[in-house]
N, CA, C and O atoms as CSV, one atom per row, in Angstrom:
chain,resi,resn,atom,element,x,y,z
A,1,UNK,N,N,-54.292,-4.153,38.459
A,1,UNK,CA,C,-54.438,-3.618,37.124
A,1,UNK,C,C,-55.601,-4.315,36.426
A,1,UNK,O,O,-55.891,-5.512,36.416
A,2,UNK,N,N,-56.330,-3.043,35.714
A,2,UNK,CA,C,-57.582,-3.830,35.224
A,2,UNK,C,C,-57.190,-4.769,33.592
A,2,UNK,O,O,-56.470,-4.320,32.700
A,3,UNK,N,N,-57.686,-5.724,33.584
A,3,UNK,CA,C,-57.137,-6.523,32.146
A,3,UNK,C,C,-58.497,-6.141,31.249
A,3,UNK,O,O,-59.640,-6.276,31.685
A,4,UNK,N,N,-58.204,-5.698,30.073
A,4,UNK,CA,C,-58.996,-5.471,29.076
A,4,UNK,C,C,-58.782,-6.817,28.097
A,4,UNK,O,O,-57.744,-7.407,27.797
A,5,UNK,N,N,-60.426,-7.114,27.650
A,5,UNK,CA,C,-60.546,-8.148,26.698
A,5,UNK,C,C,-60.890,-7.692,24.944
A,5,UNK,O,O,-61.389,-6.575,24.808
A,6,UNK,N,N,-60.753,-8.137,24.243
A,6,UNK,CA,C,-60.797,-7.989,23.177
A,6,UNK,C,C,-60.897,-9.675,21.877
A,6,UNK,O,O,-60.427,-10.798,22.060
A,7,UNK,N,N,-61.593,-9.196,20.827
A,7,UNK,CA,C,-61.676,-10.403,19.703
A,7,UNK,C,C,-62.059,-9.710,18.495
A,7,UNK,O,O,-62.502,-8.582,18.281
A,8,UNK,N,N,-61.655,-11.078,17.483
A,8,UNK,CA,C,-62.250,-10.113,16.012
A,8,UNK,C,C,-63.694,-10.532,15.648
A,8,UNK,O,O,-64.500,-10.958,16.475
A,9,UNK,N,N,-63.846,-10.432,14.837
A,9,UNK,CA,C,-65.514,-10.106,14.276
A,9,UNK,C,C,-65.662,-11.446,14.350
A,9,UNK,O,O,-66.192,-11.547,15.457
A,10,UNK,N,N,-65.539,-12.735,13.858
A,10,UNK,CA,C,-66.079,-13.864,14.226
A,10,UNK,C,C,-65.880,-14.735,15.670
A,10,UNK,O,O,-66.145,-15.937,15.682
A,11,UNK,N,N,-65.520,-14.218,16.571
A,11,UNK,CA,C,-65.088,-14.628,18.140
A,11,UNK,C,C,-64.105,-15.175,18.187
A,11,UNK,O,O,-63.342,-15.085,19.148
A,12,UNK,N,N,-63.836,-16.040,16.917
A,12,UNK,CA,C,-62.905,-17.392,16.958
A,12,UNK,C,C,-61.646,-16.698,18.012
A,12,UNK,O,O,-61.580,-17.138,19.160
A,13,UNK,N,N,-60.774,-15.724,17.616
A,13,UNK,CA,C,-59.824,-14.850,18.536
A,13,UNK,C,C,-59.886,-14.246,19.232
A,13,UNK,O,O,-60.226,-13.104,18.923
A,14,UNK,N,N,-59.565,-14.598,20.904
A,14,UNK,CA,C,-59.550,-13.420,21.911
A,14,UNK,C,C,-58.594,-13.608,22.288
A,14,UNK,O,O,-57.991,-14.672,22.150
A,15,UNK,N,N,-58.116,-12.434,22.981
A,15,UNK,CA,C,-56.688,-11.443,23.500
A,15,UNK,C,C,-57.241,-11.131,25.101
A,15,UNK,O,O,-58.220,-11.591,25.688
A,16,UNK,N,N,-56.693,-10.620,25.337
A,16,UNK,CA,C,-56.397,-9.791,26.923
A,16,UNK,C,C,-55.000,-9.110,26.955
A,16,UNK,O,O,-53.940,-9.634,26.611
A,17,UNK,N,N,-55.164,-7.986,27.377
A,17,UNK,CA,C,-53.821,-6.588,27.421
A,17,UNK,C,C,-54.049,-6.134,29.043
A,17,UNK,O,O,-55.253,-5.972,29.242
A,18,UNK,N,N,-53.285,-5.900,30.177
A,18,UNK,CA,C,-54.112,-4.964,31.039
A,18,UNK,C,C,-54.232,-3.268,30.333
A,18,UNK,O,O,-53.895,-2.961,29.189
A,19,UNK,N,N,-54.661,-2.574,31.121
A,19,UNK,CA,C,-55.094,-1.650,30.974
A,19,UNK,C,C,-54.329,-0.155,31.031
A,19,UNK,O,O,-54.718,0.927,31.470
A,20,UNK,N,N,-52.961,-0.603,30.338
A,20,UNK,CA,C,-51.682,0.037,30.769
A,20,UNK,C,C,-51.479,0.203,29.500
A,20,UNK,O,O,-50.941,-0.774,28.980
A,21,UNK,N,N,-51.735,1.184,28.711
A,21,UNK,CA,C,-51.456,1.169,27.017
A,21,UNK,C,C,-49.685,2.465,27.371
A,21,UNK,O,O,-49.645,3.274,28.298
A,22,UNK,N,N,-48.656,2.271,26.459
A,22,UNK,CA,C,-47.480,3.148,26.538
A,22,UNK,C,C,-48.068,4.212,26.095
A,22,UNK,O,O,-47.904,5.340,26.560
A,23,UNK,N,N,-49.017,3.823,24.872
A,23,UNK,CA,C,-49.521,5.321,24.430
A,23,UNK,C,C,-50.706,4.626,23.537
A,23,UNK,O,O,-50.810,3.417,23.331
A,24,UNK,N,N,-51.457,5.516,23.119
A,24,UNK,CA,C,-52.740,5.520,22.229
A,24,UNK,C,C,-52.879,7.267,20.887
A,24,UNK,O,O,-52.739,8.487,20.804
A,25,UNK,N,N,-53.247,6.017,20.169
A,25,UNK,CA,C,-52.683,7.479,19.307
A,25,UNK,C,C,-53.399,6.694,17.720
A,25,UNK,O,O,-53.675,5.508,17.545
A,26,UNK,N,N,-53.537,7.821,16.779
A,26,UNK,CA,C,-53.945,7.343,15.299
A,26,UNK,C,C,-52.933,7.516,14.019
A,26,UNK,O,O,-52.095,8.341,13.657
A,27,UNK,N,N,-53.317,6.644,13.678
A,27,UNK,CA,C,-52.074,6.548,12.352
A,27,UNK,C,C,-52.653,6.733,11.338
A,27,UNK,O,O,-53.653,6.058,11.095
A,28,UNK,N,N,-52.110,7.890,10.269
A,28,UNK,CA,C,-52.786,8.026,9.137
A,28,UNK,C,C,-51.838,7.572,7.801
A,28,UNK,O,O,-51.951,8.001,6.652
A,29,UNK,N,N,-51.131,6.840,8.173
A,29,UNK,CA,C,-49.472,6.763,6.779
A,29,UNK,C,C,-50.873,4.931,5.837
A,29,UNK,O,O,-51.622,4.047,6.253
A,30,UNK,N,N,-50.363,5.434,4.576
A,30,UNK,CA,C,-51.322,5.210,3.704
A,30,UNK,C,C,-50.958,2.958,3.822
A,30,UNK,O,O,-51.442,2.161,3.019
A,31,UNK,N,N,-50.275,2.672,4.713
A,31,UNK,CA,C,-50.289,1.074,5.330
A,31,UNK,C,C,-51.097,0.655,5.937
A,31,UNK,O,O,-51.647,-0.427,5.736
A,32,UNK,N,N,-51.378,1.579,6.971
A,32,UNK,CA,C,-52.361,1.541,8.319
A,32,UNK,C,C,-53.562,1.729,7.393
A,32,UNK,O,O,-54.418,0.860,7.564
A,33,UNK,N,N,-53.887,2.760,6.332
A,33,UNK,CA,C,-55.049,2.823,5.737
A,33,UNK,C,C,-55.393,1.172,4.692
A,33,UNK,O,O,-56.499,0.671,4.487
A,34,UNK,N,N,-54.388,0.795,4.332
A,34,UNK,CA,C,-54.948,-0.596,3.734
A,34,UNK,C,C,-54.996,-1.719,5.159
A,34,UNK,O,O,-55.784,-2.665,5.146
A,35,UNK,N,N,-54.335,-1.546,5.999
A,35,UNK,CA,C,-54.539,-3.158,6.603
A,35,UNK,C,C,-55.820,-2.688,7.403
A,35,UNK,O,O,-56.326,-3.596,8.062
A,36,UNK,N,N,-56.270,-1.810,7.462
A,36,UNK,CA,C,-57.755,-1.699,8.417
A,36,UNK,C,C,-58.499,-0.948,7.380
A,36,UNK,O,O,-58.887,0.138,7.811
A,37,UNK,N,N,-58.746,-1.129,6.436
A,37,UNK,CA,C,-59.505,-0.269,5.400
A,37,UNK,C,C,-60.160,0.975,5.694
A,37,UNK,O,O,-61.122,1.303,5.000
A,38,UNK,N,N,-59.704,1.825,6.776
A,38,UNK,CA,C,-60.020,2.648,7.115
A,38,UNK,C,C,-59.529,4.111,6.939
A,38,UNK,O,O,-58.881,4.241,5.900
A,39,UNK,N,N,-59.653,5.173,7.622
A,39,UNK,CA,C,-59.137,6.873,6.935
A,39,UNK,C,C,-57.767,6.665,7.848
A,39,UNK,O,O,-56.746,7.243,7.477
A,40,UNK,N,N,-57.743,5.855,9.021
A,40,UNK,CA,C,-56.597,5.662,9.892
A,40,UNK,C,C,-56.742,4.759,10.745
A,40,UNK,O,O,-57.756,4.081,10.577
A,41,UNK,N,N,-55.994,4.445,11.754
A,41,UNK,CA,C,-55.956,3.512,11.927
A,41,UNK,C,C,-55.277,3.533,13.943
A,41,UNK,O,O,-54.116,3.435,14.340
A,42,UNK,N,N,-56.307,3.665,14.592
A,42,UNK,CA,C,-56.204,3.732,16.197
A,42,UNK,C,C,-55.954,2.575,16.802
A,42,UNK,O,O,-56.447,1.462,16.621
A,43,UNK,N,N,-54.747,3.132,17.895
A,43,UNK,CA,C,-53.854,1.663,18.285
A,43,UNK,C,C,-53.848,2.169,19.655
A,43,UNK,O,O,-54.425,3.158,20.105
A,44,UNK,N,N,-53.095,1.318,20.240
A,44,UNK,CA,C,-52.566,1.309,21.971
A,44,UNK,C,C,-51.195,0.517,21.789
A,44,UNK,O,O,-51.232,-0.590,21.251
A,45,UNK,N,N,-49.964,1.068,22.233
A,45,UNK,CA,C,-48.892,0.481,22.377
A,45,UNK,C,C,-48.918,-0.465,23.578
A,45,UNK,O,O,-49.237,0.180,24.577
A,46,UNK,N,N,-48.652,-2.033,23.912
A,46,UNK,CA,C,-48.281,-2.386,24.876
A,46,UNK,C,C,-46.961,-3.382,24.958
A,46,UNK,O,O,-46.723,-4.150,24.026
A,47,UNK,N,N,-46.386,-3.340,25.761
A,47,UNK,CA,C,-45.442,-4.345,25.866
A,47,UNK,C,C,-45.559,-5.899,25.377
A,47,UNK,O,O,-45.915,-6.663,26.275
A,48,UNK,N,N,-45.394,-6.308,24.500
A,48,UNK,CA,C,-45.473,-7.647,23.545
A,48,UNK,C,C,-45.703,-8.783,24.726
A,48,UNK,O,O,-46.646,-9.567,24.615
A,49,UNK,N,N,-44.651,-8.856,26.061
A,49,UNK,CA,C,-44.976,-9.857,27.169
A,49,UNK,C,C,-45.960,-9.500,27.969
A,49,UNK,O,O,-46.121,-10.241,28.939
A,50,UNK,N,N,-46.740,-8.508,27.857
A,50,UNK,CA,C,-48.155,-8.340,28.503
A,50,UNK,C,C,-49.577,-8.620,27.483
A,50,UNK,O,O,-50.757,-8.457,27.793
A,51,UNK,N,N,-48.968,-9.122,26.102
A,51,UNK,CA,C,-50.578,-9.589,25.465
A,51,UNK,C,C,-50.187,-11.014,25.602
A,51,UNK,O,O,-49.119,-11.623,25.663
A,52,UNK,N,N,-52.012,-11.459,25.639
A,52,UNK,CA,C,-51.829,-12.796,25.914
A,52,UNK,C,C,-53.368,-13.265,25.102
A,52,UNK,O,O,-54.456,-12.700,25.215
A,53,UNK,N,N,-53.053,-14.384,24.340
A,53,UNK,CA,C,-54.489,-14.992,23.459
A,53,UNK,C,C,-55.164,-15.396,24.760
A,53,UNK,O,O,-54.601,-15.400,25.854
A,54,UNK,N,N,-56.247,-15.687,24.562
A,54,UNK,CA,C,-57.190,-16.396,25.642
A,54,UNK,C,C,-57.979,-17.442,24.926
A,54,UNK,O,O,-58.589,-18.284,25.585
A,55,UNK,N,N,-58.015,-17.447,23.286
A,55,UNK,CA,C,-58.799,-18.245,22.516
A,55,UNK,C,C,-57.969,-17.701,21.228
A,55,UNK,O,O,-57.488,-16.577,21.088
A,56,UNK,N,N,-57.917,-19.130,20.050
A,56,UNK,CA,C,-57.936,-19.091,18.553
A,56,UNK,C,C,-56.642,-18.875,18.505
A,56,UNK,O,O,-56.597,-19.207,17.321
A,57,UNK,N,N,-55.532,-18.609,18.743
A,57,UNK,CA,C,-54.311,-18.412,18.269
A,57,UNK,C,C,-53.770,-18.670,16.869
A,57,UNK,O,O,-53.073,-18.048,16.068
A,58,UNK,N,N,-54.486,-20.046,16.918
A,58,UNK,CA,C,-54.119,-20.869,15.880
A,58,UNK,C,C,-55.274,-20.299,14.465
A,58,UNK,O,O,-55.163,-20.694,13.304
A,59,UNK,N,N,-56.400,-19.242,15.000
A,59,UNK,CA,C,-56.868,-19.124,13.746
A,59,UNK,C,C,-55.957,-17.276,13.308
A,59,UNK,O,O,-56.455,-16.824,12.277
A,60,UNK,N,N,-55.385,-16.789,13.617
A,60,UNK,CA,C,-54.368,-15.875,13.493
A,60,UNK,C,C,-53.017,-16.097,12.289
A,60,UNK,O,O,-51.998,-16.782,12.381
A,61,UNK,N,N,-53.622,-15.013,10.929
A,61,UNK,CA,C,-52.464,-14.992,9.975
A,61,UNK,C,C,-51.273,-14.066,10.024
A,61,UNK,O,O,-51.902,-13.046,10.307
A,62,UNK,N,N,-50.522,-13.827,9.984
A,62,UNK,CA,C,-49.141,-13.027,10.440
A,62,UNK,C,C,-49.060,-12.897,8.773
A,62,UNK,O,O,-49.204,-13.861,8.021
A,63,UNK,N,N,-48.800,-11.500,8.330
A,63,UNK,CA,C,-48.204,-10.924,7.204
A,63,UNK,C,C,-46.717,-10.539,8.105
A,63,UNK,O,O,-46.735,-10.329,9.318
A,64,UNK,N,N,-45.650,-10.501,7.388
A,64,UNK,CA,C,-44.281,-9.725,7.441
A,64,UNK,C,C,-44.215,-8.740,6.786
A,64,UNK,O,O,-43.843,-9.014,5.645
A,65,UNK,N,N,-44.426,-7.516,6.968
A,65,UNK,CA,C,-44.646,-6.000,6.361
A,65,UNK,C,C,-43.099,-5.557,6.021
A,65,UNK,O,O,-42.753,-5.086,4.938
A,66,UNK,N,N,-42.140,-5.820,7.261
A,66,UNK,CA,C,-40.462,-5.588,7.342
A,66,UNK,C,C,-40.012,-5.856,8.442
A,66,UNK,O,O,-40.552,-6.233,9.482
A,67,UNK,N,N,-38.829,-5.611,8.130
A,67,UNK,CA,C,-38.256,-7.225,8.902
A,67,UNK,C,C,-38.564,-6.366,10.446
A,67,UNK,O,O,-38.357,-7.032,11.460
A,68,UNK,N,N,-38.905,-5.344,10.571
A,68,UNK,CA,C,-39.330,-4.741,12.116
A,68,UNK,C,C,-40.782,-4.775,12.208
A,68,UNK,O,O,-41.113,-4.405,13.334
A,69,UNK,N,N,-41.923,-5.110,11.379
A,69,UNK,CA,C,-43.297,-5.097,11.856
A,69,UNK,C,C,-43.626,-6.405,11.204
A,69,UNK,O,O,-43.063,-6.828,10.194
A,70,UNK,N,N,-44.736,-7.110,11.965
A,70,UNK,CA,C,-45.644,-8.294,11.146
A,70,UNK,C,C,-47.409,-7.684,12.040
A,70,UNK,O,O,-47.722,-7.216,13.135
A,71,UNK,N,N,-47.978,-7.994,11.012
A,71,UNK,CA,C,-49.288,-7.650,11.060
A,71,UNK,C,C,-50.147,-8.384,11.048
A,71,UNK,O,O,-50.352,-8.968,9.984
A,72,UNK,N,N,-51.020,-8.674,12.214
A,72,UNK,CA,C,-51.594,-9.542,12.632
A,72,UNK,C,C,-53.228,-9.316,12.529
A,72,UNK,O,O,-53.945,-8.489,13.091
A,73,UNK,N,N,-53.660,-10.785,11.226
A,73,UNK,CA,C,-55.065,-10.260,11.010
A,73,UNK,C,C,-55.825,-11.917,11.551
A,73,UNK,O,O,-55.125,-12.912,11.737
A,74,UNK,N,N,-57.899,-11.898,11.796
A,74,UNK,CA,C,-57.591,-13.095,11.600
A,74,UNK,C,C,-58.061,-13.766,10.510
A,74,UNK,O,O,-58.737,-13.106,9.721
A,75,UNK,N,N,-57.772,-15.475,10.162
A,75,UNK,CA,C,-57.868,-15.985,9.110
A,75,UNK,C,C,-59.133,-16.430,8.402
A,75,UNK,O,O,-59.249,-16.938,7.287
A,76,UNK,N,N,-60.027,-16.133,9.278
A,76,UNK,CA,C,-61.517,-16.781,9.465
A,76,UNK,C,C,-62.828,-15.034,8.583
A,76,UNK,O,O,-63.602,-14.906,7.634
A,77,UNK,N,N,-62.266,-14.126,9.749
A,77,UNK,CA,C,-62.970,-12.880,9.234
A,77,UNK,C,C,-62.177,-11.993,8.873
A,77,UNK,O,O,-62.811,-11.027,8.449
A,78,UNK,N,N,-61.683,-11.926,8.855
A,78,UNK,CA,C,-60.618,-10.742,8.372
A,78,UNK,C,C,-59.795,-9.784,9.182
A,78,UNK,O,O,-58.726,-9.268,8.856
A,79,UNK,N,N,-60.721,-9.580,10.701
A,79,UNK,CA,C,-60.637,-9.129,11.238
A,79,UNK,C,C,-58.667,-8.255,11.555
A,79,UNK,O,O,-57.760,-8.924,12.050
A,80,UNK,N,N,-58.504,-6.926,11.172
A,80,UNK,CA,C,-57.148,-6.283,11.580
A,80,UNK,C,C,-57.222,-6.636,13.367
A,80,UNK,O,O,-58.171,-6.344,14.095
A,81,UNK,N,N,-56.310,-7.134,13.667
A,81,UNK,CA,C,-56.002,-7.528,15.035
A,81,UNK,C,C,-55.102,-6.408,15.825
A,81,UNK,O,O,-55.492,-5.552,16.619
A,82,UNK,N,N,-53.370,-6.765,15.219
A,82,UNK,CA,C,-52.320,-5.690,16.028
A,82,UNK,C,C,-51.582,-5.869,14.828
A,82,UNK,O,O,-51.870,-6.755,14.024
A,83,UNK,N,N,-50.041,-4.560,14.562
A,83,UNK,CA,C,-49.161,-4.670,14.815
A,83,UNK,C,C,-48.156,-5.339,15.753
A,83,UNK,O,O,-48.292,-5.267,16.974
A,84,UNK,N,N,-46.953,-6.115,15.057
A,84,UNK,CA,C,-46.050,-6.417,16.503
A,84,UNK,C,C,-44.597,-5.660,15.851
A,84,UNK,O,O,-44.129,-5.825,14.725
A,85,UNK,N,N,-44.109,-4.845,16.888
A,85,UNK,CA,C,-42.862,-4.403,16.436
A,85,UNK,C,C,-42.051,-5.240,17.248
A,85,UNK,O,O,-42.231,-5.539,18.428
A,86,UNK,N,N,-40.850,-5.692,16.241
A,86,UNK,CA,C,-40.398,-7.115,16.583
A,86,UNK,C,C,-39.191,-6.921,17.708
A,86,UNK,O,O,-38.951,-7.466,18.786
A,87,UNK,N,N,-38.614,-5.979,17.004
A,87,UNK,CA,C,-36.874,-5.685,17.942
A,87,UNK,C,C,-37.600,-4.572,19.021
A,87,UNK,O,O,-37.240,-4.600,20.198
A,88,UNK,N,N,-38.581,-3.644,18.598
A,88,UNK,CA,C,-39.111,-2.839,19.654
A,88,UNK,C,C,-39.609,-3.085,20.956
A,88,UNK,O,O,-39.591,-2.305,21.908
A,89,UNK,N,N,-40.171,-4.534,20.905
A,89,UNK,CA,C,-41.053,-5.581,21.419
A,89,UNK,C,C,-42.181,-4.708,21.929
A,89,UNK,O,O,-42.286,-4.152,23.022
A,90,UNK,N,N,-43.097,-4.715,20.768
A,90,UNK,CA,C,-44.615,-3.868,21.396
A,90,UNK,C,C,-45.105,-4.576,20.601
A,90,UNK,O,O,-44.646,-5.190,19.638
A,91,UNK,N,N,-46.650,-4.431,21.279
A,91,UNK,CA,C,-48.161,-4.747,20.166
A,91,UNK,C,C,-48.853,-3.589,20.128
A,91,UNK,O,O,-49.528,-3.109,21.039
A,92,UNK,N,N,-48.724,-3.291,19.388
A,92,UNK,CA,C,-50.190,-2.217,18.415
A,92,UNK,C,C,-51.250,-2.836,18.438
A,92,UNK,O,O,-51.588,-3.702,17.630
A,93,UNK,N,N,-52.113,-2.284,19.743
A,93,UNK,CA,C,-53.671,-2.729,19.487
A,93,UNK,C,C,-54.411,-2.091,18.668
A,93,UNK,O,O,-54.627,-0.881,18.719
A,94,UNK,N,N,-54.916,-2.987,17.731
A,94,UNK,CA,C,-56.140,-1.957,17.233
A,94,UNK,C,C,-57.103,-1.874,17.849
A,94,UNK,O,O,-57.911,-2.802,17.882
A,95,UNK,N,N,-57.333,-0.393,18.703
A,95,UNK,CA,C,-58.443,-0.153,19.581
A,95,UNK,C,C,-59.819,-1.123,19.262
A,95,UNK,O,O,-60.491,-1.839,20.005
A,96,UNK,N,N,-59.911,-0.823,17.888
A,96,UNK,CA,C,-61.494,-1.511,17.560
A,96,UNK,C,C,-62.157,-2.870,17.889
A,96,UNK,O,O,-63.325,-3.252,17.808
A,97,UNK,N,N,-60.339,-3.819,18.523
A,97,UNK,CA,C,-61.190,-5.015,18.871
A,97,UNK,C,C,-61.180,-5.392,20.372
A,97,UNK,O,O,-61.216,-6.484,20.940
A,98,UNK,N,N,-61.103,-3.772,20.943
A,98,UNK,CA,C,-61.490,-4.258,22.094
A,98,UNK,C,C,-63.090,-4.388,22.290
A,98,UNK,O,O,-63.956,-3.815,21.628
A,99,UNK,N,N,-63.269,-5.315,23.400
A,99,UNK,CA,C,-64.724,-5.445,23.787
A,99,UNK,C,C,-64.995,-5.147,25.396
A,99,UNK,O,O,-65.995,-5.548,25.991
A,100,UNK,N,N,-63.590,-4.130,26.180
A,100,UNK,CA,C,-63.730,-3.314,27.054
A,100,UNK,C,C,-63.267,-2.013,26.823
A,100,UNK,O,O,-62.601,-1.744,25.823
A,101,UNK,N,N,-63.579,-1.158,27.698
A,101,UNK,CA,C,-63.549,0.192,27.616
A,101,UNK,C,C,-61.779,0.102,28.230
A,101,UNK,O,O,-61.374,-0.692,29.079
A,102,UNK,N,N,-60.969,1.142,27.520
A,102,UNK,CA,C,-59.570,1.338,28.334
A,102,UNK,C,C,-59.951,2.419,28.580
A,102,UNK,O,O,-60.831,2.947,27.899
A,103,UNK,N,N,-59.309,3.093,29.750
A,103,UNK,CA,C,-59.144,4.322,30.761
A,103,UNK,C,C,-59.075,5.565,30.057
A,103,UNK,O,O,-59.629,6.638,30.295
A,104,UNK,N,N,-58.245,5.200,29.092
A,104,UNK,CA,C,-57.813,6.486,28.303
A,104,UNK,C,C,-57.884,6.538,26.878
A,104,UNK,O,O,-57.749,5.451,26.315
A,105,UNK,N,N,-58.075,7.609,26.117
A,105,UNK,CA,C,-58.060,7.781,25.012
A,105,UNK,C,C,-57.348,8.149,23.994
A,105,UNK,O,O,-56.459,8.879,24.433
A,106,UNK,N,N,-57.241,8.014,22.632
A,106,UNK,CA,C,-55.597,8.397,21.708
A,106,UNK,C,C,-55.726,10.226,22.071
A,106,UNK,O,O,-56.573,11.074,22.352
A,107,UNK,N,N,-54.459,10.101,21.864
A,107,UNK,CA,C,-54.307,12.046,22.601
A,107,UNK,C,C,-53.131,12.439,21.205
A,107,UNK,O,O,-52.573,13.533,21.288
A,108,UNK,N,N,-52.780,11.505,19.926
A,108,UNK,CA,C,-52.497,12.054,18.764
A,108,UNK,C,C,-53.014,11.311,17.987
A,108,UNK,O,O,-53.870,10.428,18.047
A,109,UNK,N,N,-51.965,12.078,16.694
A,109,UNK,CA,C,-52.343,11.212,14.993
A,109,UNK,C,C,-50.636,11.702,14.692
A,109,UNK,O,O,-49.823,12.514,15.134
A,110,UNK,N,N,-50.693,10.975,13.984
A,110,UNK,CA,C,-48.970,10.511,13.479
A,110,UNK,C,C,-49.268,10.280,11.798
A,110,UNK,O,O,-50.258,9.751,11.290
A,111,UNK,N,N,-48.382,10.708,11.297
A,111,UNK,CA,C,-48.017,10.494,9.656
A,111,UNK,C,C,-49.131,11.404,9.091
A,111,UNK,O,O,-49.802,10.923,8.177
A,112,UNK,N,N,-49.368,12.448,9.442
A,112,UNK,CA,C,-50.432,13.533,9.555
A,112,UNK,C,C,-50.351,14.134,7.566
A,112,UNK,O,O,-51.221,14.313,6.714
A,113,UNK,N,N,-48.964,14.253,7.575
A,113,UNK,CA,C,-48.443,14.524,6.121
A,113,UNK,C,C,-49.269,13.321,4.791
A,113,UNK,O,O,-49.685,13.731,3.707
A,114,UNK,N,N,-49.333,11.873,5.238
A,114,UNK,CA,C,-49.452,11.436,4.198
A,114,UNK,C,C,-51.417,10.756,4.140
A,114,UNK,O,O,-51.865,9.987,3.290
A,115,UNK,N,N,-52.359,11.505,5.580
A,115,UNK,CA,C,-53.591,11.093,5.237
A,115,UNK,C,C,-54.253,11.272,4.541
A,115,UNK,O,O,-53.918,12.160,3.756
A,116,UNK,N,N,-55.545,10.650,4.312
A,116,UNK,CA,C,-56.494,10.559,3.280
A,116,UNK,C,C,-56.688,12.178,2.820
A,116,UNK,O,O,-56.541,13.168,3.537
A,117,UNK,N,N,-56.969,12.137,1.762
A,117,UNK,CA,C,-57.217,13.481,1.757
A,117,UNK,C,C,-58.711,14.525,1.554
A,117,UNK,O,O,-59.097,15.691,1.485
A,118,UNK,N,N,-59.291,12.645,1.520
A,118,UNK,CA,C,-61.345,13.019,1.876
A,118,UNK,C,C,-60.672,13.158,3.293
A,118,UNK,O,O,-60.185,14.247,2.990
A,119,UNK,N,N,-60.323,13.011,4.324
A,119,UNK,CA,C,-60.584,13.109,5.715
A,119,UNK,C,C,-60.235,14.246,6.508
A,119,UNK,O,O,-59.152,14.367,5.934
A,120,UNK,N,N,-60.218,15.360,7.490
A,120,UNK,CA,C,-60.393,16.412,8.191
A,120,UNK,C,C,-60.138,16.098,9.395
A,120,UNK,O,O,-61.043,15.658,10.104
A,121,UNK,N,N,-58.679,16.282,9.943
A,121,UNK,CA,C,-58.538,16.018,11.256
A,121,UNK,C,C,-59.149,17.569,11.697
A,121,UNK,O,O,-58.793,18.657,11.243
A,122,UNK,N,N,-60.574,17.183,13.123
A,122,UNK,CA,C,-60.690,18.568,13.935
A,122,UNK,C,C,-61.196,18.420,15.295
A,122,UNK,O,O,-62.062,19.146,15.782
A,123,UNK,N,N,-60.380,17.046,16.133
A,123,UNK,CA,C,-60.378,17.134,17.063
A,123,UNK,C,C,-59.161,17.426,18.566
A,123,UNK,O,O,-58.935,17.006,19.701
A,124,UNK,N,N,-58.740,18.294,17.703
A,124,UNK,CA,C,-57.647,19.568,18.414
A,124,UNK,C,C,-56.280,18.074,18.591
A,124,UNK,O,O,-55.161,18.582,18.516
A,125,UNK,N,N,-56.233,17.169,18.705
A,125,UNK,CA,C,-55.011,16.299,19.203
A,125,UNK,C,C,-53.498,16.622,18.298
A,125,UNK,O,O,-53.114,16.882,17.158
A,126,UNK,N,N,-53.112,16.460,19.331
A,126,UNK,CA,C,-51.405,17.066,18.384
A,126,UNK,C,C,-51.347,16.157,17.677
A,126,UNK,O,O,-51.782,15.033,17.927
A,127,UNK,N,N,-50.571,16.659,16.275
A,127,UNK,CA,C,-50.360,16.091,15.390
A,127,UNK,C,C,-49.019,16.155,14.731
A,127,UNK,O,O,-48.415,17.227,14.750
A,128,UNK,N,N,-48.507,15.128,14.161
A,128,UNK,CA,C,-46.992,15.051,13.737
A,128,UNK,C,C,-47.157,14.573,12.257
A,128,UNK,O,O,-48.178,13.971,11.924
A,129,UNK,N,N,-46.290,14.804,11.491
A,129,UNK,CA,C,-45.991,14.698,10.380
A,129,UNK,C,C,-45.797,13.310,9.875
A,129,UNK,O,O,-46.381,12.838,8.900
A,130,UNK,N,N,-44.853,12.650,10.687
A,130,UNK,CA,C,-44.417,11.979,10.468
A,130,UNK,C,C,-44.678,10.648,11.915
A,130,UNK,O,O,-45.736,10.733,12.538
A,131,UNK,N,N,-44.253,10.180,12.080
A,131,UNK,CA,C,-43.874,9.194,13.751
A,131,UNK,C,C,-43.195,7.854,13.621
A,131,UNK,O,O,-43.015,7.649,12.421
A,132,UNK,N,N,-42.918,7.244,14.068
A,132,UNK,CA,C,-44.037,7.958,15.532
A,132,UNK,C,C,-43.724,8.312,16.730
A,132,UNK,O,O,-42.679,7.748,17.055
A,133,UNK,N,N,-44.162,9.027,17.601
A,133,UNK,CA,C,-43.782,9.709,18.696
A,133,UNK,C,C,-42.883,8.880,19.493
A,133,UNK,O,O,-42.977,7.676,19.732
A,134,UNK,N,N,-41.968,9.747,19.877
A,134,UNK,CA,C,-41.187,8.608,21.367
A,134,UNK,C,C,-41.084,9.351,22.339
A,134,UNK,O,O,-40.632,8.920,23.400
């Protein structure tokens, strides 16, 4: 299995995931739009015992969002890192800090009901109202 690397904008943090995402997909519910200041917010589900730091751990701030997600940014640049769903045991990658290519690409968008409403989903991917998908 190929291992994909990833870090945030000042290097201080790197990760490694292999290349086995459960799913890839975009989130538009108006949370995901503040912790990545973005129109949404593209992830990769992986199993929580398959991410592993490789550097900086220690520069990594943990918000508690509820008592089922903490959100992992880092402390240095700001950089949005993952989601961890706690009892679910997954990490939400945010695609953006990888610094390899994964195999595959998000194939939805989830919380479709509550996105930006400057933004225009029109690249045909199913879309749900709500999520997220299981």
């Amino acid at each position: 299995m190929e291992m994909l690397t990833g870090s945030c904008l000042c290097g201080k943090i790197g990760i490694e995931v292999p290349d086995d995402f459960d799913y890839m997909g975009n989130c538009h519910c108006s949370e995901c739009r503040k912790f990545t200041g973005s129109d949404y917010s593209s992830v990769g589900g992986v199993l929580s015992s398959k991410f592993v730091f490789t550097k900086g751990e220690e520069f990594v701030s943990i918000y508690s969002k509820s008592e089922e997600t903490e959100l992992a940014f880092c402390k240095c640049c700001g950089s949005s890192l993952f989601s961890r769903k706690i009892t679910g045991g997954k990490h939400n990658i945010r695609l953006g800090i990888l610094d390899s290519t994964p195999t595959h690409k998000p194939n939805f968008h989830i919380f479709v009901a509550s996105k930006a409403p400057w933004f225009d989903i029109n690249d045909g991917l199913k879309q749900f109202d709500k999520g997220p998908v299981k």
